[in-house]
C-alpha positions, 0 to 999 in steps of 0.5 A: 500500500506504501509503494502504492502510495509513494508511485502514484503518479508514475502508477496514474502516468502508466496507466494513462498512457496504455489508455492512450494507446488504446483509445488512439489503437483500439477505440480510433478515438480522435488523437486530440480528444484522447490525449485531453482525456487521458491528461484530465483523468491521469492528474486526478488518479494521481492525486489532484483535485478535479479543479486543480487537474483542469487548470494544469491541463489549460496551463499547459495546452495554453503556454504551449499554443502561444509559440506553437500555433503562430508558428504553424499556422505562418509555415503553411501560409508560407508553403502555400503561398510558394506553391501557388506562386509555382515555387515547387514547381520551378524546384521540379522543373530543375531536377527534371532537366538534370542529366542522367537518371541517377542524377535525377534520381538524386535530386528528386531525394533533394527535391523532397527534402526542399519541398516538406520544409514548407508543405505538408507531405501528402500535397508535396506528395501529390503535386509532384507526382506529374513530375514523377511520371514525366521522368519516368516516361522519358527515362523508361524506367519505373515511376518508384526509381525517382519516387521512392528518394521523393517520398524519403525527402518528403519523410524526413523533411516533414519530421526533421527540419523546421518550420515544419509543425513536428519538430517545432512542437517537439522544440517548444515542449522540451525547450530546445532552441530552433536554431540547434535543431535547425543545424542538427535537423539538415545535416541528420536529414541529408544523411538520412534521405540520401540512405533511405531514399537513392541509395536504397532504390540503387540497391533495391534496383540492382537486386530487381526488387524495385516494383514496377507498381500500376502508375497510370501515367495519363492520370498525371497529365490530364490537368496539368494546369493543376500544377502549371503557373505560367510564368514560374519563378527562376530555379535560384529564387525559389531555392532562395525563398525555401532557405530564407527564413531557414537562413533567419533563424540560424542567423537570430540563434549564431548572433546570440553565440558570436556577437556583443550585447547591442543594437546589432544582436537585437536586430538578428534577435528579432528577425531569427525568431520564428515569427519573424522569419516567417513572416518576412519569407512570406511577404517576400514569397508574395511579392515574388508571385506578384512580381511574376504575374500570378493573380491577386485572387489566385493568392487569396484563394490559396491563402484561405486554404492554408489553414485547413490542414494545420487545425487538427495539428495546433490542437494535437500540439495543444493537447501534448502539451497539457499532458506534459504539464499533468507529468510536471505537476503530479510529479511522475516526470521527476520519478520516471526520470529517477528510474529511467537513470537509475538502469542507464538508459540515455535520454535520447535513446528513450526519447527514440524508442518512445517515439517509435513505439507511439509511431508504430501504435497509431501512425501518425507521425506528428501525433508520435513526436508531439506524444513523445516529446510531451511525455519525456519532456518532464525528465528532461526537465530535471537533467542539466542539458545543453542546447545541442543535446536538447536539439539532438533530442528533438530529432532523436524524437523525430527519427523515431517518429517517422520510422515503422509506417506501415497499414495504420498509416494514412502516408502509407496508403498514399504511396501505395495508392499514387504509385499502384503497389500492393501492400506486400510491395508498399511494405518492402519498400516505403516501410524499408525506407520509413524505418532507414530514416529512423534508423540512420537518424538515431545512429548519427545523433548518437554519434553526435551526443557526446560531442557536445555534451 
């Protein structure tokens, strides 16, 4: 009865988060309904009064959404104002007119790298499959020898580099600083999408294990206008909009490290922080497609539909963080983090295969990091972190999060349906690819830890 009494919080916590499961594996309750749930009633079974378990809840969903709905709320707008201005298509446009197939290859891995940072990956995915089958087409081979390295750098840019929603959410609820993640989060992605994506297609196409799938190549050209801008931006200004605030927050982050306390540090300051480098990419995104012609209306209507999509990802967000909040509150993060040191698994390790487990329990990949993040964030909390570690972390996080996609995941049936592949095809390549990234994520932060301890 004693032990009972003194793990309360880790006992309500545990159970809590096997409700989670269930509700989000099991029942298919909605992901944000669920962990609203299972945040309110595990402060109470862990002690707290009913008024005291709500307003650790609203605490905790309302300090996260102050930096975290801005913010993805700004990146979408920015992606969609690029895609309407023709920015992606101008990128794919210029990978298509690179030589050889396996340079194409490659830069279609690029290519979807560039393209998630600003746009989520189920509209990256769809807008660029004309340019999937006009390559193969041309090249006479199959459409997944350029689609697999697309789809890989549309998986890792979706879940490593910001201002994409998950590692945001991930950065804000463990404190880790933008920047670091930033920095840490391209390098670890290069990596990570060039193993997943062209050099497992190399090695899959040598072995004749590269399916030929049923892409029906007309259905990708019968509304091209769908994706045509008539006058496209020119290939360097649209890498250069997709670097720009990318560019600002590093610059806001190294000023802090490399100059004195002034005026000039102020301004790097206020124009790295996210909202700022958004909004300034953006409004220059803007002013680029007006510049090329694109209609004042086409702009407008793309801008009303830029919001759709990040509602349910806010309150997902919102909801992780009430969640971590119950954890810091009740006191179980302290006492998980106790046990979780005493057997001498790392911090990062953890984080990992916490998000993997939550990834490979209910699909989502965002849901995974946002749960993840929320549920390690308290332990962290009680160990002294640097930046770095803290940004090695969030992508620790990330890497487990995008690993393991298979039936439960609505990105697996995207790709199995865009590309014609069976379920058996779907899993011996897009999961292959999915757990590569998160197994080539976890190798390099691990290698990077200690570094910068």
């Amino acid at each position: 009865m004693e032990f009972v009494t003194t793990y309360q919080p880790v006992l309500a916590t545990l159970a809590g988060i096997t409700a989670l499961l269930i509700l989000i594996l099991r029942a298919r309750m909605n992901a944000f309904a669920a962990l609203l749930l299972v945040a309110i009633l595990s402060a109470v079974a862990a002690g707290m009064s009913p008024d005291r378990a709500l307003a650790t809840v609203s605490t905790g969903m309302g300090g996260v959404l102050g930096f975290i709905a801005p913010v993805i709320g700004l990146g979408a707008l920015f992606g969609i104002i690029l895609e309407a201005s023709g920015g992606i298509q101008t990128l794919a446009n210029g990978a298509a007119r690179l030589g050889s197939p396996k340079r194409q290859k490659w830069a279609m891995g690029a290519l979807g790298l560039a393209a998630a940072t600003p746009v989520f990956f189920d509209v990256a995915l769809i807008i660029l499959m004309p340019f999937i089958a006009g390559l193969a087409k041309r090249s006479g081979k199959v459409a997944l020898y350029f689609g697999l390295p697309l789809c890989a750098g549309l998986a890792v840019g979706h879940a490593f580099i910001p201002p994409t929603p998950g590692p945001i959410a991930i950065a804000e609820l463990i404190g880790a600083n933008l920047g670091w993640v930033l920095l840490f989060g391209s390098f670890t992605g290069l990596i990570s999408m060039a193993v997943a994506g062209p050099i497992l297609t190399g090695l899959l196409q040598k072995r004749n294990a590269l399916p030929h799938g049923d892409l029906k190549l007309s259905d990708f050209f019968k509304d091209e206008s769908a994706v045509a801008v008539k006058n496209p931006m020119r290939l360097q200004k649209a890498i250069g909009l997709i670097l720009l605030p990318l560019v600002l927050i590093v610059a806001g982050t190294l000023s802090k490290l490399v100059l004195p306390q002034g005026l000039i540090q102020d301004i790097f300051t206020l124009i790295g922080h996210p909202f700022s480098a958004l909004l300034i990419a953006s409004g220059t995104c803007w002013a680029c497609a007006r510049h090329a012609g694109v209609k004042s209306a086409t702009i407008q209507s793309a801008m009303s539909r830029a919001f759709e999509p990040v509602g349910v990802v806010i309150l997902v967000t919102g909801a992780g963080g009430a969640f971590k909040q119950v954890l810091v509150d009740t006191g179980a993060g302290e006492q998980i983090a106790n046990g979780v040191l005493s057997i001498g698994l790392t911090p990062l390790v953890m984080a990992f295969v916490l998000a993997l487990i939550i990834r490979a329990a209910q699909g989502s990949a965002t849901v995974a990091m946002i749960t993840a993040a929320g549920l390690i964030a308290p332990i962290l909390a009680t160990l002294a972190l640097s930046d770095p570690q803290l940004a090695l972390i969030t992508i620790a996080i990330a890497a487990g999060a995008s690993g393991l996609s298979y039936v439960n995941d609505s990105g697996f049936w995207l790709v199995s349906r865009l590309f014609g592949l069976t379920e058996k095809e779907t899993l011996a390549t897009w999961t292959v690819s999915t757990t590569l990234i998160a197994a080539t994520g976890l190798i390099c932060t691990m290698i990077l830890y200690p570094l910068v301890g």
